[in-house]
C-alpha positions in Angstrom: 82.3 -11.5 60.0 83.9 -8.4 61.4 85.0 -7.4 57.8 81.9 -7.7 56.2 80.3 -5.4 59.2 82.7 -3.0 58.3 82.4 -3.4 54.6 78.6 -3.0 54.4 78.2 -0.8 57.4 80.3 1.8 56.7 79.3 2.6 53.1 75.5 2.2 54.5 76.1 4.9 57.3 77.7 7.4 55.3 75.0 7.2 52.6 72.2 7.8 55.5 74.0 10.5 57.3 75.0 12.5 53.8 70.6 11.7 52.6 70.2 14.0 56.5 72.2 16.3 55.9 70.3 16.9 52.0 67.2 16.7 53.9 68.5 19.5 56.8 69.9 21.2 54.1 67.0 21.3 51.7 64.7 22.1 54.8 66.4 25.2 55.4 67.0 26.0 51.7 62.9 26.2 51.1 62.7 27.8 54.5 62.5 31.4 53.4 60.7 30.0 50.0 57.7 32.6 49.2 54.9 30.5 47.4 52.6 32.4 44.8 49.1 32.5 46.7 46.4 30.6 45.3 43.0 32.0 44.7 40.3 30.8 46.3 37.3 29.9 44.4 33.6 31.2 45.3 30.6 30.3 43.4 30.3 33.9 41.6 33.3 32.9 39.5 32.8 31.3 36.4 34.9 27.9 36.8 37.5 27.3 34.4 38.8 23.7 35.0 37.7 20.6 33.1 35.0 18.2 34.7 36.3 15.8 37.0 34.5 13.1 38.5 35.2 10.1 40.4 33.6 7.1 42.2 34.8 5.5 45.6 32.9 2.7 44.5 32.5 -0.2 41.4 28.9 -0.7 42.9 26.4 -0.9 40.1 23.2 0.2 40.0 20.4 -1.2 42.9 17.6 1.0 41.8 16.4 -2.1 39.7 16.5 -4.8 42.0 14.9 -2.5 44.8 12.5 -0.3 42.6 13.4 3.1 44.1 15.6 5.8 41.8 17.0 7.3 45.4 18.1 4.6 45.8 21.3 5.2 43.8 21.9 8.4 45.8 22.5 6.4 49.0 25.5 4.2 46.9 27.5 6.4 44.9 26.1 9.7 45.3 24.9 12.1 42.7 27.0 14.9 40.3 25.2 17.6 38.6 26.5 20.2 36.9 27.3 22.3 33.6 28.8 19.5 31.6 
């Protein structure tokens, strides 16, 4: 039992400690690191990205069942938009 400790620990240990010592190293590698600032968007600039839009939700339509259009709004939400 002893040599199989030794056998499995020991590789095991040395792998961890060297995968810290990357991590510390890389850490203070990117320390320094100057990013390229992003621009923020406001709504005077004319938005250059494609249309994205997602749903939380695999809920179908209830404005049938309850006979109120809003109803939808309350569910999923609404998107409008230049599409």
């Amino acid at each position: 039992m002893d040599g199989l400790i030794v056998a499995i620990g020991l590789p095991v240990t040395i792998v961890c400690i060297i995968a810290v010592v990357a991590c510390v190293v890389s850490m203070a590698w990117a320390f320094g690191a100057k990013y390229p600032k992003t621009e923020n968007y406001t709504l005077s600039k004319q938005w250059k990205r494609e249309p994205l839009l997602l749903s939380a939700t695999e809920v179908s339509p209830v404005s049938a069942a309850h006979h109120d259009a809003s109803v939808d709004d309350l569910i999923g939400g609404s998107a409008s938009g230049k599409w």
